[in-house]
SEPA-696969 format. One line per 3 residues: number of its first residue (from 0); for each residue x negated, y negated, z of C-alpha. Coordinates in nm, 4 decimals. Layout:
<nodes>
NUM> X,Y,Z ~ ...
</nodes>
This chain:
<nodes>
0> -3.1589,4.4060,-2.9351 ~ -3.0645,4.1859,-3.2405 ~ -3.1600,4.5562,-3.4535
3> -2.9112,4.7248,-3.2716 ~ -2.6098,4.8160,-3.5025 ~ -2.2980,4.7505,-3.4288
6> -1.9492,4.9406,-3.5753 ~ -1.6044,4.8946,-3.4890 ~ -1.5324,5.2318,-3.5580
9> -1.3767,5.4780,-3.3081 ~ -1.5863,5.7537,-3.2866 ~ -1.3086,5.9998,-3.2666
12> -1.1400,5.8720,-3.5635 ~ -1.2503,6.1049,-3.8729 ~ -1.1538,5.8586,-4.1234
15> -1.3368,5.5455,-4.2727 ~ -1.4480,5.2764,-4.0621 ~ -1.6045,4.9365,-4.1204
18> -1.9519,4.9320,-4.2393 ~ -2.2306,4.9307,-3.9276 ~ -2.3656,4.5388,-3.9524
21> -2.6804,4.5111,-3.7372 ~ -2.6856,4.2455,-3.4527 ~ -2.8970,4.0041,-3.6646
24> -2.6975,3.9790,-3.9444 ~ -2.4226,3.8712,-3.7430 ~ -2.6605,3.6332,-3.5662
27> -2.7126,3.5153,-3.9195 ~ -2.3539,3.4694,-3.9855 ~ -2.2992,3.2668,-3.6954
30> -2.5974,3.0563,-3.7196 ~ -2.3919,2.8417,-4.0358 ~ -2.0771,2.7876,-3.8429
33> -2.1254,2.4075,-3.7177 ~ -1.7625,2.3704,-3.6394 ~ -1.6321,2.3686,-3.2451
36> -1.2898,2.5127,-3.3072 ~ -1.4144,2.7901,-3.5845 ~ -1.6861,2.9292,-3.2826
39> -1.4012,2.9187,-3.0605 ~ -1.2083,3.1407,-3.2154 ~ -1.4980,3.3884,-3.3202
42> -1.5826,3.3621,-2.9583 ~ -1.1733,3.5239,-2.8924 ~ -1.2114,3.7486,-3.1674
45> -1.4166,4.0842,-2.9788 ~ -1.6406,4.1375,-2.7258 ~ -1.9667,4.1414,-2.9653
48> -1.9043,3.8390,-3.1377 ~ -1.7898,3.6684,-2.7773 ~ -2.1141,3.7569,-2.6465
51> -2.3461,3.6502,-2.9703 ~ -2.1202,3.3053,-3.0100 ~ -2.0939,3.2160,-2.7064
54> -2.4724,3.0533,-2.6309 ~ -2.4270,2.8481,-2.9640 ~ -2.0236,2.7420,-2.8761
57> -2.1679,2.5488,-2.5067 ~ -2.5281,2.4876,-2.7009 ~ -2.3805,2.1250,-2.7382
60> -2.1377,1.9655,-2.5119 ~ -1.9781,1.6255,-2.5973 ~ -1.6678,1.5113,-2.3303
63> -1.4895,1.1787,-2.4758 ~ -1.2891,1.0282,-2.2337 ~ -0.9847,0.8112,-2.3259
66> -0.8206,0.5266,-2.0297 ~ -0.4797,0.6234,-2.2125 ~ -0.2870,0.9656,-2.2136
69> -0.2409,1.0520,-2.6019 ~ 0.0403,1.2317,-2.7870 ~ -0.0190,1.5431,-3.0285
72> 0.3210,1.6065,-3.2071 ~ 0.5007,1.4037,-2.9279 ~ 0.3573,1.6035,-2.6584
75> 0.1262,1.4419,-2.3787 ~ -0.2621,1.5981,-2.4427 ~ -0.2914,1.7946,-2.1287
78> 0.0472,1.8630,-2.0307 ~ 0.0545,2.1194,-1.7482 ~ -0.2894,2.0680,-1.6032
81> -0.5085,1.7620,-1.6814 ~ -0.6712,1.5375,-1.9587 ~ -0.9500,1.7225,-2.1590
84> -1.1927,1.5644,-2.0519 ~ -1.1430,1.6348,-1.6500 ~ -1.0343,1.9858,-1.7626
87> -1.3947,2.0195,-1.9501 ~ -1.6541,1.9147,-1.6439 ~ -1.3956,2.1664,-1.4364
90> -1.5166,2.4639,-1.7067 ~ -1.8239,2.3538,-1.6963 ~ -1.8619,2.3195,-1.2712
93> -1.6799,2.6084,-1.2252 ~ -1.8142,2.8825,-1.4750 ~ -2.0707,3.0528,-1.5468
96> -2.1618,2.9397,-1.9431 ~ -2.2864,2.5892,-1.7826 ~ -2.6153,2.7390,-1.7869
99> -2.6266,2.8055,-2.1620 ~ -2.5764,2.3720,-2.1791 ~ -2.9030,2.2036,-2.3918
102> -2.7231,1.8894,-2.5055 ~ -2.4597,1.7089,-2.2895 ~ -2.2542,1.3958,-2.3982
105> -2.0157,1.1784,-2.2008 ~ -1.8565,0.9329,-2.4122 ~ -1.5194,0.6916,-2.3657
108> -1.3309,0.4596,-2.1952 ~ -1.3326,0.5739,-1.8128 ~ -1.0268,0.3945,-1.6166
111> -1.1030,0.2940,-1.3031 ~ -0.8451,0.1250,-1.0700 ~ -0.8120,-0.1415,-0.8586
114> -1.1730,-0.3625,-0.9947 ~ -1.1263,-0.6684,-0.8560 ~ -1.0337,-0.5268,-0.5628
117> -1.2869,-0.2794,-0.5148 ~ -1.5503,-0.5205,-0.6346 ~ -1.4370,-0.8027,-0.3759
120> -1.5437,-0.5865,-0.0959 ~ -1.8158,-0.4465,-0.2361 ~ -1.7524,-0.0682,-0.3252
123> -1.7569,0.1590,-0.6265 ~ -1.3873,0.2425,-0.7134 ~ -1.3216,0.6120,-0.5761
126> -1.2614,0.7843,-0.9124 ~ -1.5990,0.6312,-1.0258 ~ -1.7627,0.8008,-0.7531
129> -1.5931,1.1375,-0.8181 ~ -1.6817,1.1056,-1.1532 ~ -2.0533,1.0748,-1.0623
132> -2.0376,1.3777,-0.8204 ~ -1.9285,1.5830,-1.0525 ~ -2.0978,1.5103,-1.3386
135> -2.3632,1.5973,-1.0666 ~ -2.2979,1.9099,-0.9979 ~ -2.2717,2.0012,-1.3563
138> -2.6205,1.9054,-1.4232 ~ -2.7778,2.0934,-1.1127 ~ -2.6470,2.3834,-1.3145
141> -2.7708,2.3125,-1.6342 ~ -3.1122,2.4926,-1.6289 ~ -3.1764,2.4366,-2.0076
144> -3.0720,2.0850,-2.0399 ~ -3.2802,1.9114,-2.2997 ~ -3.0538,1.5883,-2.4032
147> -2.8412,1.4159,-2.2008 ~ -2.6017,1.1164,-2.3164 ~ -2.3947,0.8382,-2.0747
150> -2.1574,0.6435,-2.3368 ~ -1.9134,0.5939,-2.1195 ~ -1.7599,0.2391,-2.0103
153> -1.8590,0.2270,-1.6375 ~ -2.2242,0.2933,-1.4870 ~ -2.4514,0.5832,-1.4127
156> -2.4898,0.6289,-1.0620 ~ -2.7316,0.7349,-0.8470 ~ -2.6929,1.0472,-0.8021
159> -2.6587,1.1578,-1.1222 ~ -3.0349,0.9771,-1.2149 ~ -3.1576,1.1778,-0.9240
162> -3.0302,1.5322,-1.0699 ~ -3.1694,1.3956,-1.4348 ~ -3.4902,1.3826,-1.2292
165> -3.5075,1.7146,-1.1544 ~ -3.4298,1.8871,-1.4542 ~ -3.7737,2.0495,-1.5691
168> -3.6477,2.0627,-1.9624 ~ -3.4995,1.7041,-1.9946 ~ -3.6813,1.5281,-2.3033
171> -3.3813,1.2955,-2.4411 ~ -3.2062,1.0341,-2.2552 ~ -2.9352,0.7638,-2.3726
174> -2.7874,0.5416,-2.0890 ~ -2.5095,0.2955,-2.2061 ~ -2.4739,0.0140,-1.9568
177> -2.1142,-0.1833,-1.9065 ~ -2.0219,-0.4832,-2.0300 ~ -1.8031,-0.6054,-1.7207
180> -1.9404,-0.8839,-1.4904 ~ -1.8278,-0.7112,-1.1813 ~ -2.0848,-0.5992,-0.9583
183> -2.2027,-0.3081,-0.8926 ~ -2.5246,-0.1263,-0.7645 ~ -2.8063,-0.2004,-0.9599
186> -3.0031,0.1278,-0.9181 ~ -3.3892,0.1711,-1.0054 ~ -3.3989,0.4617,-1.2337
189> -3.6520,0.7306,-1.1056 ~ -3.8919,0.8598,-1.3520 ~ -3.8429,1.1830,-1.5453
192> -4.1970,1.3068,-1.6270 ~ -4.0957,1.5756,-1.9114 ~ -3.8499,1.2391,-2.0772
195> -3.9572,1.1652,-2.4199 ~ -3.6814,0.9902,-2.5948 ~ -3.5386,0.7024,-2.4068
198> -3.2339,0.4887,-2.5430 ~ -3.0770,0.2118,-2.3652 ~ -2.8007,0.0105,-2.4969
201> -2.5758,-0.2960,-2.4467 ~ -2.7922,-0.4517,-2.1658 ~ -2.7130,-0.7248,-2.0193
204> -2.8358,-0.9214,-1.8002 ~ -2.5204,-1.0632,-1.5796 ~ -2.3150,-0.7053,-1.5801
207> -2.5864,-0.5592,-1.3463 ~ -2.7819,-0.3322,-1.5509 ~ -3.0119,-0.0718,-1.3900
210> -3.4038,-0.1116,-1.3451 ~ -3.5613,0.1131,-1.6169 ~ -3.8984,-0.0051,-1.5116
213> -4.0279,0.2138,-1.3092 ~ -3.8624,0.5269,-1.5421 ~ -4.1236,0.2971,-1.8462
216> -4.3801,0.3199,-1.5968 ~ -4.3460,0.6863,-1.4842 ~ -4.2539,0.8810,-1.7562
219> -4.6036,0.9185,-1.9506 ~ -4.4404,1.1587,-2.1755 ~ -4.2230,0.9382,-2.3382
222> -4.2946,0.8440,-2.7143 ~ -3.9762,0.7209,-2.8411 ~ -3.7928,0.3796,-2.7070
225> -3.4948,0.2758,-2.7982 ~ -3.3560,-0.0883,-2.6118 ~ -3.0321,-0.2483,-2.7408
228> -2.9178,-0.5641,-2.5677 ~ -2.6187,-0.7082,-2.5972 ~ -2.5588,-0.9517,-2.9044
231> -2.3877,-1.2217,-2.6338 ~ -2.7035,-1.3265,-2.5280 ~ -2.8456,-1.4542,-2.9023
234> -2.4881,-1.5935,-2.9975 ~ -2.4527,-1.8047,-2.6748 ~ -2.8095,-1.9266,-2.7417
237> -2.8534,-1.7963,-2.3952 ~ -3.2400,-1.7048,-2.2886 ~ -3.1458,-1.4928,-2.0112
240> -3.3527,-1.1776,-2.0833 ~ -3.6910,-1.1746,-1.8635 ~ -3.9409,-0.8736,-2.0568
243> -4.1172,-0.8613,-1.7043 ~ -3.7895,-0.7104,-1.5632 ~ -3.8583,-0.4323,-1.8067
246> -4.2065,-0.3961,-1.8509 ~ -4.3383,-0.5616,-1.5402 ~ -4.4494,-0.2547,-1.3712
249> -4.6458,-0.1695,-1.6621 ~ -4.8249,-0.4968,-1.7096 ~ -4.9351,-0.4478,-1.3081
252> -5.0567,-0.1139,-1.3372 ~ -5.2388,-0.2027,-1.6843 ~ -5.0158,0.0888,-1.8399
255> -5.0071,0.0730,-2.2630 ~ -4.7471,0.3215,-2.3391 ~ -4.8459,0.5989,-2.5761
258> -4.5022,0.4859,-2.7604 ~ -4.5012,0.6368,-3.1357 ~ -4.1600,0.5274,-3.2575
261> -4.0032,0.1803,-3.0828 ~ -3.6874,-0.0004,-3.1682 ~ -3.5650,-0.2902,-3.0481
264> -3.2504,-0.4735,-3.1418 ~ -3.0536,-0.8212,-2.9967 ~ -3.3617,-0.9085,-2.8281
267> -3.3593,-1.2932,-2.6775 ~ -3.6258,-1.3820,-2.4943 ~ -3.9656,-1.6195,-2.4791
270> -4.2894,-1.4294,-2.6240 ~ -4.4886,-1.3264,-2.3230 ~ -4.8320,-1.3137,-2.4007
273> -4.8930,-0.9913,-2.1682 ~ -4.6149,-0.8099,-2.3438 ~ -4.8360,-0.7076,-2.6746
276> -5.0615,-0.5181,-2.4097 ~ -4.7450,-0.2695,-2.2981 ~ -4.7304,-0.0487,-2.6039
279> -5.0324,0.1698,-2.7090 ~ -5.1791,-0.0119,-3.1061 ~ -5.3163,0.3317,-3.1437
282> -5.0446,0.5890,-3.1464 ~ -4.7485,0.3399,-3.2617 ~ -4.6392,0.4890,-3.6202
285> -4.2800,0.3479,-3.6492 ~ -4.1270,-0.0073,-3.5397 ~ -3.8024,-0.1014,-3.5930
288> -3.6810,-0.4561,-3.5119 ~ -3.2800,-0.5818,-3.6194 ~ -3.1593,-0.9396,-3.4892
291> -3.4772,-1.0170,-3.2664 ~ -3.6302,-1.2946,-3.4113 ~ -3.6346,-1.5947,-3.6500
294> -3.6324,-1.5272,-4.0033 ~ -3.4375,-1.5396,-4.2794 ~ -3.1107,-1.6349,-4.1907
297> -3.1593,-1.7347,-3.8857 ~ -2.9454,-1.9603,-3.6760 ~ -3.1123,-2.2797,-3.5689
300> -2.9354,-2.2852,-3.1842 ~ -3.1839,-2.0067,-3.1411 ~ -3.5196,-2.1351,-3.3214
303> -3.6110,-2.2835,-2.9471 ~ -3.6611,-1.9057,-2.8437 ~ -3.7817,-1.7477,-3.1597
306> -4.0616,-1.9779,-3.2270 ~ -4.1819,-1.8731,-2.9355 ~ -4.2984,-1.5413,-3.1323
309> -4.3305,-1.6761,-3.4932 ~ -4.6187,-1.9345,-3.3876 ~ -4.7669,-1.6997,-3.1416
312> -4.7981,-1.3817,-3.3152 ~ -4.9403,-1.0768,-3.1206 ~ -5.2491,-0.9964,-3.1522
315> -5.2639,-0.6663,-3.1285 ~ -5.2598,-0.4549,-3.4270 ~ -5.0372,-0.1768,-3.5198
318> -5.1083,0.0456,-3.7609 ~ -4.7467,0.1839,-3.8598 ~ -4.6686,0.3856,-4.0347
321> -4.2663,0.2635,-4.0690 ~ -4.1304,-0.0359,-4.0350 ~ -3.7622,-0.1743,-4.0834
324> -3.6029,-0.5203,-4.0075 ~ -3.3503,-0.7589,-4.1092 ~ -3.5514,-1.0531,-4.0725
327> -3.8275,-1.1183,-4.2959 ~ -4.0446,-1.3548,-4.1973 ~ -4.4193,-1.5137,-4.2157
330> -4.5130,-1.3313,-3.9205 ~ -4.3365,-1.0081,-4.0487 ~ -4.5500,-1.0399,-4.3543
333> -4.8955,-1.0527,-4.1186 ~ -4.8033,-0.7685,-3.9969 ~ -4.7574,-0.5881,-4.2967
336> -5.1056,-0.7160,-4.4248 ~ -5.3226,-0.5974,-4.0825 ~ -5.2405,-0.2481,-4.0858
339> -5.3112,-0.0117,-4.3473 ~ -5.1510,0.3493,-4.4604 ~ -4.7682,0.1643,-4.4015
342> -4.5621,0.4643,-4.6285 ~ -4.2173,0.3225,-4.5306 ~ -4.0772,-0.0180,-4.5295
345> -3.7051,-0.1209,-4.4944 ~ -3.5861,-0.4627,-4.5541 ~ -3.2582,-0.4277,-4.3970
348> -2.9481,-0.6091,-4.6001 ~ -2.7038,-0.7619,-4.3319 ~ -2.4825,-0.8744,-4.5521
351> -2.4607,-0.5537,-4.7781 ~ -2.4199,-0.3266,-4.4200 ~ -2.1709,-0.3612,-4.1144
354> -2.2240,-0.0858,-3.8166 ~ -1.9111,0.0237,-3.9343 ~ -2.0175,0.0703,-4.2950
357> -2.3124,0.3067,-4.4022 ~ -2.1651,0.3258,-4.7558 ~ -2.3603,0.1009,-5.0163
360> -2.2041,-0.2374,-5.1063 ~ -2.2953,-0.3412,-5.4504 ~ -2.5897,-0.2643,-5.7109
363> -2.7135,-0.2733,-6.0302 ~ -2.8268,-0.0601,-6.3164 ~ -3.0562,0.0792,-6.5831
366> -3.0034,-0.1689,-6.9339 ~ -2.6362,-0.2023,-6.8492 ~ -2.4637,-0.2988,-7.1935
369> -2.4405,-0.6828,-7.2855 ~ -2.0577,-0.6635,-7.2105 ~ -2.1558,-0.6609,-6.8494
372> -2.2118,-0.9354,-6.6644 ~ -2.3294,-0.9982,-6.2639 ~ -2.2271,-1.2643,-6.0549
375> -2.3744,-1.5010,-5.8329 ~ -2.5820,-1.3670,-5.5677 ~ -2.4914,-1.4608,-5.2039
378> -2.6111,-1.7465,-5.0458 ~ -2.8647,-1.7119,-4.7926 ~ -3.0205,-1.9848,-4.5726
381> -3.4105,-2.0091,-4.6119 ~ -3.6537,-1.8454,-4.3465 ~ -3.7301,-2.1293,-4.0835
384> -4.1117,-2.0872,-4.1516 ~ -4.1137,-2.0413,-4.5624 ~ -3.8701,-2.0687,-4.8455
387> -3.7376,-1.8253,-4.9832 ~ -3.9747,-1.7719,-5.3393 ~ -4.2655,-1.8462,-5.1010
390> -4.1593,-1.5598,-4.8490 ~ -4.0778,-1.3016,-5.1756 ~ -4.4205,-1.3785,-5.2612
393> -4.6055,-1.3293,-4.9385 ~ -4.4217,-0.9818,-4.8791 ~ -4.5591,-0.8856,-5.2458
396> -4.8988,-1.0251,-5.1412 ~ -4.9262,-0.8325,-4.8407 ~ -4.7759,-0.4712,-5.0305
399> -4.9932,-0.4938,-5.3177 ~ -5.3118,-0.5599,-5.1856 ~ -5.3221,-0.4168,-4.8102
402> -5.0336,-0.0528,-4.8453 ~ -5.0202,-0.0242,-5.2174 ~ -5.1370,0.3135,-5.2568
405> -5.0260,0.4593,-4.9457 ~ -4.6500,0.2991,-4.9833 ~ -4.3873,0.5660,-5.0569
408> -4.0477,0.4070,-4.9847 ~ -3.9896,0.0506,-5.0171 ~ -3.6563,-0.1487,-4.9465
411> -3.6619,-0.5141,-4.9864 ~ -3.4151,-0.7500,-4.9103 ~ -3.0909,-0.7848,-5.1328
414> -3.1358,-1.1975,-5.1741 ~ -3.4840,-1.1567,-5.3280 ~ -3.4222,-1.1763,-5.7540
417> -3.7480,-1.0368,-5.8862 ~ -3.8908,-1.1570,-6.2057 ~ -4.0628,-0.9845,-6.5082
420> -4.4001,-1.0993,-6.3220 ~ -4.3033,-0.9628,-5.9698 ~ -4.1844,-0.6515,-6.1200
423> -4.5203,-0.5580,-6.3334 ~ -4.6826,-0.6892,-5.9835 ~ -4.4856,-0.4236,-5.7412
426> -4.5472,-0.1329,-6.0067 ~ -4.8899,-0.1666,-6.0801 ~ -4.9502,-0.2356,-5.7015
429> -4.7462,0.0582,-5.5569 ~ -4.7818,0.3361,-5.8186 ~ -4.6890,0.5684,-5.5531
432> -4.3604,0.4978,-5.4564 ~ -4.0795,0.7611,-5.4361 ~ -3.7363,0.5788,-5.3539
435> -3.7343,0.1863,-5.4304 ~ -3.4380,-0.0805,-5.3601 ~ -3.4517,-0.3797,-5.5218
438> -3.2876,-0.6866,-5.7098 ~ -3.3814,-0.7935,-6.0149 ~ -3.2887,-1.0981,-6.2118
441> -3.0085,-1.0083,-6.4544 ~ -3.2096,-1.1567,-6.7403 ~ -3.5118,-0.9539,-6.6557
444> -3.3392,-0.5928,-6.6389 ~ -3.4869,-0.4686,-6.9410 ~ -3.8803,-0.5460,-6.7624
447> -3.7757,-0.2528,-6.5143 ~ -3.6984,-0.0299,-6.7615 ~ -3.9887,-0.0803,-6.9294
450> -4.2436,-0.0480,-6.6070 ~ -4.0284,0.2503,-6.4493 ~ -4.2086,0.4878,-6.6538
453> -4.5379,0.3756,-6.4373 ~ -4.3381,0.5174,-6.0799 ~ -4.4709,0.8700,-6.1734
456> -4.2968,1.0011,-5.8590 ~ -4.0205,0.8125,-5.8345 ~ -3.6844,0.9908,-5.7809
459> -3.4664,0.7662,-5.6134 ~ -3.3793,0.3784,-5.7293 ~ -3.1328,0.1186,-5.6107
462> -3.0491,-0.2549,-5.8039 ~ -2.8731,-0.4220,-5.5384 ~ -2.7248,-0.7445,-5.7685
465> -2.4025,-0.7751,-5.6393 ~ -2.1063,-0.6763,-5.8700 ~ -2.2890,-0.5425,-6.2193
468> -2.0892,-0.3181,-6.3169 ~ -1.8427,-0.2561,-6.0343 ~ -1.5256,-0.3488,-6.2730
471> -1.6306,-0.0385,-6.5082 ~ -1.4842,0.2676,-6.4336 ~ -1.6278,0.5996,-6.3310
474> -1.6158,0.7340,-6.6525 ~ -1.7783,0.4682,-6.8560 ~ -2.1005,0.4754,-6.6205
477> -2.1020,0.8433,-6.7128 ~ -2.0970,0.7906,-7.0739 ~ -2.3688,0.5214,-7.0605
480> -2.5985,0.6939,-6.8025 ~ -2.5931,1.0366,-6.9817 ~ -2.7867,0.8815,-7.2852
483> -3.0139,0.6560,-7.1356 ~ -3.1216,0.8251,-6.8680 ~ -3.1838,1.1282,-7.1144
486> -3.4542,0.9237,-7.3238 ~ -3.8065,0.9719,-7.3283 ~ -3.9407,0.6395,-7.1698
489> -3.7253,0.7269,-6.8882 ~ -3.8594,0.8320,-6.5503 ~ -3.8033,1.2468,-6.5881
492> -3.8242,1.2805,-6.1896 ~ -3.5221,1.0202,-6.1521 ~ -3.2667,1.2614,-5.9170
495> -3.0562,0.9365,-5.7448 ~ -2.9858,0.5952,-5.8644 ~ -2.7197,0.3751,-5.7326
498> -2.5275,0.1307,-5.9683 ~ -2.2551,-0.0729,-5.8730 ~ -2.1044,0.0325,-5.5309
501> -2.1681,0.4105,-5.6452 ~ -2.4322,0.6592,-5.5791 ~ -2.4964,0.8743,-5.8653
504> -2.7202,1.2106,-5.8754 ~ -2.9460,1.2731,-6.2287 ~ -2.9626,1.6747,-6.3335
507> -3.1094,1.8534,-6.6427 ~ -3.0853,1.7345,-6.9521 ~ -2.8429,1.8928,-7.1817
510> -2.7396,1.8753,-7.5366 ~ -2.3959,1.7849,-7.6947 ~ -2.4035,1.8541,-8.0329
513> -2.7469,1.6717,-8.1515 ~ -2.7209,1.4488,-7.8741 ~ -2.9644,1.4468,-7.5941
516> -2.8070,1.4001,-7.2567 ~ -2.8730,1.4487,-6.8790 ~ -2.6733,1.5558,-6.6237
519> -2.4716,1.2622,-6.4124 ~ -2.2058,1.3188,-6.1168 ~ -2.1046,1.1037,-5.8527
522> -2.2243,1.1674,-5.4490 ~ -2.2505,0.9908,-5.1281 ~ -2.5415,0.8573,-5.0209
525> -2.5290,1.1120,-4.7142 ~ -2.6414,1.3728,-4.9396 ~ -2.9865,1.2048,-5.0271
528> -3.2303,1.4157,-4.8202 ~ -3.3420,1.2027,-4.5035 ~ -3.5276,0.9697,-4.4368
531> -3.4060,0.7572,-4.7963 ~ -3.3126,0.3782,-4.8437 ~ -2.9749,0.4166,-4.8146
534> -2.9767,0.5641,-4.4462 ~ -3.2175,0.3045,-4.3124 ~ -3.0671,0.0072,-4.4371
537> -2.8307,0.0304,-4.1779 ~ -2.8183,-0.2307,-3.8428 ~ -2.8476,0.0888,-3.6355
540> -3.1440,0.1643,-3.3953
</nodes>
């Protein structure tokens, strides 16, 4: 079929036509358009490229709801009919391309009317429901459905878990939970044997979030968790989260989870010894834990809770193979020092990131000139365990001697001012690495230079001292980073380096005149292949 040719020349017409273009070129062609309203049109342009558009057009279905009707050029969105979003599950219940669906999104504010009310005497508000049924339907019909996505602000209902149950392709889930304390039915998800990516977010224990035990429990295909609790819970200094309402089913069946990639962020809850036993030690390869427990920076209304896991470390050991979090700690740097073959490790910067932000704050670079000059570091309050220089050393300890050859990316935290001797330490422990963030003492710059050389494959390096060289312009980093980084000693394989609050990509070297010189422009970070240092240090799950 996709060798058939295809002309748009009449055959009774003598003169010259377009040029045949066989089926798979034009598959080809449409393949790069990643744009909803460009495969729209190509979809209204002929019958051929309607029929080899269409599957990719409805591949990927995202509905965002808004509680407030919006104005395009002064005109209400949806004048005539509906809102786009009711207008959208209507296409998709009522036609026939619902079956070409592998990825469906709801997303939005959802008004529903009359709460209080409805909530006093204990039912779901009716457009709720509706919503539910057909959201239902929809999914019946969706024979390929692979991902499916609730973002919206009200909750998942029954029914809807029931026809996620049944769909034989369904491998991603992501359930957001409200935030409102009104109640509603708490439902016990049903498992979903072919599930394996589960993400659950804003969770919270008083807004009557669903039971995803028994979905833990049941679904022994899933290897990649994903739980985000609400931050209210750790700023109220409010221990309301109960891990055996999660993993309780699992602890009484003696289930381990073959997890290999778990996240966990906003946790808030006492250690329970039985929890290490939940996830499987040998198939874990990635961990990633933001605002869970004490560490650096912590705040002290919570150390009642968190030292419930610093002074009772599991015990189980996972060898990862990735592992990112915003708290460094002692018991951080254990864990670090027990395993073996760690390639990735992200100290997430807090201060430097927002969820808002994914750009790059502030950084250094290579043997600035002496006109610059950095300024103070931020203050940071000391891990509740270890002080600061104590901690720095520890994390080098456990790198250097337990994951120093197998360690190929390496962020560390932003408030940590490396020495000359910590420097020659990391280098000649890690002579591996590929991408490295760092800061360095402003007096000891010229040390990295010097031990650079040693990262053979190093290609990617951020200074993260705040504000060296952020008041020089774009041009004179150009002009400075043309010659050095053109100079023998070096690193040759250097491709991205971030000074100041800019990302900057290293080419060939070229010559101007008798001057050696390499190649410098300006990027985003974005355009660093994935995974890199500048992606994960990010308080995302």
């Amino acid at each position: 079929m996709f060798c058939s040719a295809v002309s748009s020349r009449d055959p009774s017409d003598e003169g010259n036509g377009v040029v045949v273009l066989p089926l798979n070129l034009i598959a080809l062609i449409i393949s790069y358009l990643d744009d909803v309203a460009d495969l729209a049109r190509a979809c209204r342009t002929c019958r051929v490229l309607h029929y080899m558009t269409l599957p990719q057009l409805y591949q990927n279905v995202t509905l965002h709801s808004y509680d407030q009707i919006r104005y395009i050029n002064g005109r209400p969105e949806g004048c005539g009919s509906a809102s786009p979003f009711s207008m959208g599950l209507n296409g998709l219940v009522t036609r026939n391309v619902v079956g070409l669906v592998r990825s469906f999104g709801l997303s939005g504010s959802w008004k529903e009317h009359d709460l209080e009310e409805h909530a006093r005497v204990g039912r779901v508000p009716d457009n709720s429901m509706m919503l539910n049924m057909v959201v239902r339907a929809a999914v019946d019909r969706m024979d390929k459905l692979d991902s499916f996505r609730w973002e919206l602000n009200t909750k998942m209902l029954s029914t809807v878990y029931q026809g996620l149950a049944l769909r034989p392709a369904l491998s991603s889930l992501s359930i957001r939970f409200p935030s409102l304390r009104l109640p509603r039915p708490s439902i016990v998800i049903p498992p979903m044997p072919h599930l394996r990516a589960l993400k659950v977010t804003d969770i919270d224990p008083l807004c009557y979030p669903d039971d995803i035990s028994l979905l833990l429990l049941g679904s022994r295909s899933l290897r990649d968790l994903k739980l985000h609790w609400s931050p209210r819970m750790r700023d109220n200094a409010e221990p309301s989260v109960l891990l055996n309402s999660y993993f309780g089913r699992c602890m009484a069946a003696n289930y381990a989870m073959p997890l290999e990639h778990f996240a966990a962020q906003n946790l808030y809850a006492f250690h329970d010894a039985e929890i290490d036993q939940v996830v499987n030690p040998r198939t874990i390869r990635s961990f990633t834990s933001i605002n869970n427990k004490g560490g650096m920076g912590s705040e002290p209304q919570t150390a009642f809770v968190d030292d419930t896991w610093l002074k009772k470390p599991p015990k189980v050991v996972w060898d990862l193979e990735m592992l990112r979090e915003d708290s460094p700690s002692k018991m951080g740097a254990e864990l670090i020092s027990r395993g073996r073959d760690l390639r990735r490790l992200y100290l997430i910067n807090p201060k430097r990131f927002t969820a808002s932000s994914r750009s790059p704050a502030t950084t250094a670079t290579i043997t600035p000139p002496d006109s610059y000059h950095a300024s103070t570091p931020p203050n940071a309050s000391d891990s509740p365990d270890v002080c600061m220089p104590m901690l720095t050393n520890i994390y080098l300890d456990a790198l250097t001697t337990s994951q120093g050859d197998s360690l190929r990316h390496l962020l560390l935290s932003a408030q940590w001012s490396l020495n000359e001797l910590q420097i020659a330490r990391l280098v000649r422990g890690c002579p591996n690495l590929t991408q490295l963030g760092l800061a360095v003492d402003i007096n000891k710059r010229s040390c990295l230079v010097l031990l650079l050389p040693f990262l053979a494959e190093l290609y990617a390096l951020r200074l993260m001292n705040d504000a060296w060289m952020d008041s020089k312009s774009d041009e004179e980093h150009l002009a400075v980073m043309a010659r050095e980084m053109a100079l023998p000693e070096r690193p040759a394989g250097m491709r991205y380096l971030e000074v100041g609050s800019r990302v900057w990509e290293i080419g060939q070297i070229y010559w101007e005149g008798e001057e050696k010189k390499r190649m410098v422009r300006r990027i985003g970070w974005e355009i660093v292949p994935e995974p890199n240092i500048w992606s994960m240090d990010t308080l995302e799950i």
